[in-house]
DSSP file (Angstrom, degrees, kcal/mol; ACC not computed):
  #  RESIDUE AA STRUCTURE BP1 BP2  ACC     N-H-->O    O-->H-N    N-H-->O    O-->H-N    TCO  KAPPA ALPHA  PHI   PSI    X-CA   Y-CA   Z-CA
    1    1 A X              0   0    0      0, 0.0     2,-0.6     0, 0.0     5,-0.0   0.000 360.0 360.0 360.0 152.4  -15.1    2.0  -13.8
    2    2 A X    >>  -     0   0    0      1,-0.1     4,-0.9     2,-0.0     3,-0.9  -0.673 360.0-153.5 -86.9 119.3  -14.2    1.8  -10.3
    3    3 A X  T 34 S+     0   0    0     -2,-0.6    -1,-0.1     1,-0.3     6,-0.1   0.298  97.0  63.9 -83.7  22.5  -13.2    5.2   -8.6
    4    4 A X  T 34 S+     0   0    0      3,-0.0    -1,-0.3    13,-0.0     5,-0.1   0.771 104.5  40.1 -95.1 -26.3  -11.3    3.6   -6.5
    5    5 A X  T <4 S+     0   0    0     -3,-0.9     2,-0.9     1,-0.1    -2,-0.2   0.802 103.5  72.1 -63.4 -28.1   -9.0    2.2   -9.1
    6    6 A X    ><  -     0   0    0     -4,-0.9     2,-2.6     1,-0.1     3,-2.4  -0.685  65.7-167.4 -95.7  87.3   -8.9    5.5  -11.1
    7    7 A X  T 3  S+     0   0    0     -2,-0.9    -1,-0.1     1,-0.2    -4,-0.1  -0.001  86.2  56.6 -87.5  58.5   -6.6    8.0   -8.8
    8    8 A X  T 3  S+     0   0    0     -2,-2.6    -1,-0.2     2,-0.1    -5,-0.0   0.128  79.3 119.1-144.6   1.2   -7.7   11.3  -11.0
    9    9 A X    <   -     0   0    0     -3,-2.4     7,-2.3     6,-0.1     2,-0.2  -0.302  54.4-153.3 -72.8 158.8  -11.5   10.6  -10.3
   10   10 A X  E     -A   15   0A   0      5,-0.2     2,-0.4     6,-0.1     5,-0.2  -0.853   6.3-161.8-129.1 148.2  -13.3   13.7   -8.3
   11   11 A X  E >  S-A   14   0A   0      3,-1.9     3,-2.0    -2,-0.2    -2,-0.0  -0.951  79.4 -20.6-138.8 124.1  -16.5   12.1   -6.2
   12   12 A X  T 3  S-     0   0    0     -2,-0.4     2,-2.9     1,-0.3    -1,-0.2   0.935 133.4 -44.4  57.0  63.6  -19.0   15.4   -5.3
   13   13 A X  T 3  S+     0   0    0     -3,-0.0    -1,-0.3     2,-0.0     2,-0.2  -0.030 121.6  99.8  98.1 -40.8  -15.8   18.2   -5.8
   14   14 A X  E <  S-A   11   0A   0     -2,-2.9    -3,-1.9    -3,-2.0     5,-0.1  -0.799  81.6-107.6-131.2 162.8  -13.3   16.2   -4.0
   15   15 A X  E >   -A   10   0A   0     -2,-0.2     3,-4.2    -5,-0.2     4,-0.4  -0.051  29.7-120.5 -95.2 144.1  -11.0   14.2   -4.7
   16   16 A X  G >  S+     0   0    0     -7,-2.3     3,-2.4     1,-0.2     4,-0.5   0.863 106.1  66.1 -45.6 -26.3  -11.5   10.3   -4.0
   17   17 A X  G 3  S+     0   0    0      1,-0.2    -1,-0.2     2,-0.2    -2,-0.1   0.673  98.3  59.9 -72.9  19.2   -8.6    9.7   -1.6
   18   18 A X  G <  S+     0   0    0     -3,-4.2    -1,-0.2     1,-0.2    -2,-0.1   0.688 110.2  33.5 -85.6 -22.7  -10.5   11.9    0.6
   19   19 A X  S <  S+     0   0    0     -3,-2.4     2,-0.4    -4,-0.4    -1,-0.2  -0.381  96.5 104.8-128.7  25.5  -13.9    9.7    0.9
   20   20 A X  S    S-     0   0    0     -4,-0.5     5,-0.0     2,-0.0   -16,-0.0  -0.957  88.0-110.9 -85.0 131.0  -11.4    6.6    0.7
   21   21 A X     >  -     0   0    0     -2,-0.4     4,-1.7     1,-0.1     5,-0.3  -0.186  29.6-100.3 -61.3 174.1  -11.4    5.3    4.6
   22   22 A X  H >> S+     0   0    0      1,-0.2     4,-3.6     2,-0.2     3,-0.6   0.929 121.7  48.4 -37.5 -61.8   -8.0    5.9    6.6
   23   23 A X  H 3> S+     0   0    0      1,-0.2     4,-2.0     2,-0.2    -1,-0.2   0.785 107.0  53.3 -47.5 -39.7   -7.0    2.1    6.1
   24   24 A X  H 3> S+     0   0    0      1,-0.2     4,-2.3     2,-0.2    -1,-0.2   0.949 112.6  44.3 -70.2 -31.4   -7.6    2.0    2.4
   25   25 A X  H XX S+     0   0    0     -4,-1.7     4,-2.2    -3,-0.6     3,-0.5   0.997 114.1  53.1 -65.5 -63.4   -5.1    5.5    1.8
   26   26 A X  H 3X S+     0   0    0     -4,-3.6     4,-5.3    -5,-0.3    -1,-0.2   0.891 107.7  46.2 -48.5 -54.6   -2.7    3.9    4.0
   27   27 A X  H 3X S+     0   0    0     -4,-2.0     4,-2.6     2,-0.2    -1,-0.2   0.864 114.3  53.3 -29.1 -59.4   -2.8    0.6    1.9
   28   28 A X  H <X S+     0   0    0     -4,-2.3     4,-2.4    -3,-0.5     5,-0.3   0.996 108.6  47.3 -27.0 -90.6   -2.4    2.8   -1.2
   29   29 A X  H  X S+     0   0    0     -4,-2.2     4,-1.9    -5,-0.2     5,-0.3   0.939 106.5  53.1 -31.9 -78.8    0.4    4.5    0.1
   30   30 A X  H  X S+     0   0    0     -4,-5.3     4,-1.6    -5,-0.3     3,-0.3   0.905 112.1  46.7 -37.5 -68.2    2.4    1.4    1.2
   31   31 A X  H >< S+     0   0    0     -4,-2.6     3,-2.2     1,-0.2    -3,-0.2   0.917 118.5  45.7 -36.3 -66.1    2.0   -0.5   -2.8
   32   32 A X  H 3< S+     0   0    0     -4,-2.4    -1,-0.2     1,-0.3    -2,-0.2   0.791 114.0  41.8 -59.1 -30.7    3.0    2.6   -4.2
   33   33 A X  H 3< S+     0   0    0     -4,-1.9     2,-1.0    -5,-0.3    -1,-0.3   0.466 102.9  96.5-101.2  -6.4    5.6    3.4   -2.1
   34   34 A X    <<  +     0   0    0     -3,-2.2     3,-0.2    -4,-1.6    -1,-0.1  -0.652  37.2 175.1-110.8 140.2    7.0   -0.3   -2.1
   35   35 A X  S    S+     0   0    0     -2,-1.0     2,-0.3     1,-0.3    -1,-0.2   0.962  79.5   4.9 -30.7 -88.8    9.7   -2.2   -4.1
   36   36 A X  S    S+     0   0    0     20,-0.3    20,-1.6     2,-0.1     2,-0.4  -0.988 102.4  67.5-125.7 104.6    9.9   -5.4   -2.8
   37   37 A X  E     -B   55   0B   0     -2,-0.3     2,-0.3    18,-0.2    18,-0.2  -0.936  58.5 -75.3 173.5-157.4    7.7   -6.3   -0.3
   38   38 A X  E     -B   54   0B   0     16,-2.5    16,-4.5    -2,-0.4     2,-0.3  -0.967  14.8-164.9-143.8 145.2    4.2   -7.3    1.6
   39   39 A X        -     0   0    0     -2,-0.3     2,-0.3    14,-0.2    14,-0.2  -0.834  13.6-161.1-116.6 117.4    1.3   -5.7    2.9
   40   40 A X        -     0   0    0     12,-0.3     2,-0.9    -2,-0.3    10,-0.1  -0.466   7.7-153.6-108.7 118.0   -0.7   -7.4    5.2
   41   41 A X        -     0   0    0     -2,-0.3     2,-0.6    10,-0.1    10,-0.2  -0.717   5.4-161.5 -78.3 118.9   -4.4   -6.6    6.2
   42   42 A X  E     -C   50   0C   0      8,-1.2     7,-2.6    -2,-0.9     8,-1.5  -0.925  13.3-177.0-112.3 120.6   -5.5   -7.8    9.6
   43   43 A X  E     +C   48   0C   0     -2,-0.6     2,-0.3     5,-0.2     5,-0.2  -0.891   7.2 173.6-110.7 126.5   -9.6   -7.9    9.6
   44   44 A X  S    S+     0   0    0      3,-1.6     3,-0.3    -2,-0.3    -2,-0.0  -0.989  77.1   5.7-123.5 146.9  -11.2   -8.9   13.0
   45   45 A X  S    S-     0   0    0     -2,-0.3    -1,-0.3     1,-0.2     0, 0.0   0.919 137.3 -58.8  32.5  79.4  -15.8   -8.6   13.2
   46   46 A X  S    S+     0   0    0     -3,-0.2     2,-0.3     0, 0.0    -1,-0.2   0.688 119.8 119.4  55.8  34.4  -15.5   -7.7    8.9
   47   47 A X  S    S-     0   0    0     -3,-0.3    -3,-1.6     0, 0.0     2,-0.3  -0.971  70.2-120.0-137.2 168.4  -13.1   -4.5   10.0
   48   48 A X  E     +C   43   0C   0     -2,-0.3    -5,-0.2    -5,-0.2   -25,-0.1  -0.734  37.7 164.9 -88.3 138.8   -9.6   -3.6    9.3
   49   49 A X  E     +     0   0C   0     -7,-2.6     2,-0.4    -2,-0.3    -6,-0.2   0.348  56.2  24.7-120.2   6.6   -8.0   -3.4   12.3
   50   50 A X  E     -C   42   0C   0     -8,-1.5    -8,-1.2     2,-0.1     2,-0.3  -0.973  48.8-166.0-159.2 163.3   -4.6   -3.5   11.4
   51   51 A X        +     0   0    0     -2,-0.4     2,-0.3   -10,-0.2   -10,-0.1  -0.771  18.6 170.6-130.4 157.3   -2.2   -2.6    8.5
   52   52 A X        -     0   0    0     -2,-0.3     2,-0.3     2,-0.0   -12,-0.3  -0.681  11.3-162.2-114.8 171.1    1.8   -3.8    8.3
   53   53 A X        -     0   0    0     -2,-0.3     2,-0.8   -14,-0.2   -14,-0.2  -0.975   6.9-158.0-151.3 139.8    4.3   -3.7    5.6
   54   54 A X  E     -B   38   0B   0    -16,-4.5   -16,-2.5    -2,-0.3     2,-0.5  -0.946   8.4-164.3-113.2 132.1    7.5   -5.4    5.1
   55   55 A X  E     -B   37   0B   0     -2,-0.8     2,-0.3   -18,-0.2   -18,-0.2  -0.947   7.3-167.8 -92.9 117.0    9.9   -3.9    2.9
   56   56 A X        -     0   0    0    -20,-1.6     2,-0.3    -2,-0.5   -20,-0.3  -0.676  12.9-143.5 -93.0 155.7   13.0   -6.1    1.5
   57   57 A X        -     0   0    0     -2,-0.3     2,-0.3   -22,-0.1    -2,-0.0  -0.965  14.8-155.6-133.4 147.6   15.8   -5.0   -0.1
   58   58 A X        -     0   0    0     -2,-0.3     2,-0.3     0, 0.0    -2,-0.0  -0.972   6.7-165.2-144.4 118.7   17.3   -7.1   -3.1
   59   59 A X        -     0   0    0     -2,-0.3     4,-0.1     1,-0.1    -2,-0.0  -0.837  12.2-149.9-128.0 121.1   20.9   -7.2   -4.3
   60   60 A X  S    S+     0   0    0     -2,-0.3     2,-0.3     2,-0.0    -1,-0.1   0.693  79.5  43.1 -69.3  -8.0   21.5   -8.8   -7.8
   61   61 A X  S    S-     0   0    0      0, 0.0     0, 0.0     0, 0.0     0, 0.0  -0.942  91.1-109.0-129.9 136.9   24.9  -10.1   -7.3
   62   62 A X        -     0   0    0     -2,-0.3     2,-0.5     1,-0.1    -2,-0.0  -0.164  46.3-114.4 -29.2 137.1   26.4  -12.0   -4.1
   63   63 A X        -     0   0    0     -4,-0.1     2,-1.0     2,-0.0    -1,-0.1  -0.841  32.0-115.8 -89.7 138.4   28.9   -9.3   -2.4
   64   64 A X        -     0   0    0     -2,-0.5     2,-0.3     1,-0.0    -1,-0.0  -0.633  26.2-158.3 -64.0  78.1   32.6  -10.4   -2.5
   65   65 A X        -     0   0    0     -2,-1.0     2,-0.2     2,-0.1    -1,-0.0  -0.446   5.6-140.7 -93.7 154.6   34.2  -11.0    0.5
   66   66 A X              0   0    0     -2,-0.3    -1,-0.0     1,-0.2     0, 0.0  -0.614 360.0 360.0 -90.7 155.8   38.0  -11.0    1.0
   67   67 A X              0   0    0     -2,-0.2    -1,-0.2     0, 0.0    -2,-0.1  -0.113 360.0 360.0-117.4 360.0   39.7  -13.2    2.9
């Protein structure tokens, strides 16, 4: 299995989001922490140089305005 997939896996004592690099933890973070939404890798020379996230917010019903 892939310890990266597994978030309870231990690699030499500690725990993998420790030996994950920065960008991948950040990535991590952002999916769990999103809803709705995109996170975008930007790679320039085969490295991450860049991270974003859009978040959306999504309302099931049209609001009612009065006139």
């Amino acid at each position: 299995m892939n310890a990266v997939a597994k978030n309870d896996v231990v690699n030499a004592g500690r725990p993998v989001a420790e030996t994950l690099p920065v960008w991948l933890q950040l990535v991590r973070e952002h999916i769990r922490s999103l809803k709705f939404g995109t996170v975008q890798i930007t790679v320039h020379d085969s490295r991450v140089v860049q991270v974003e996230r859009v978040e959306k917010q999504r309302f099931d019903k049209p609001e009612q305005i009065d006139t």
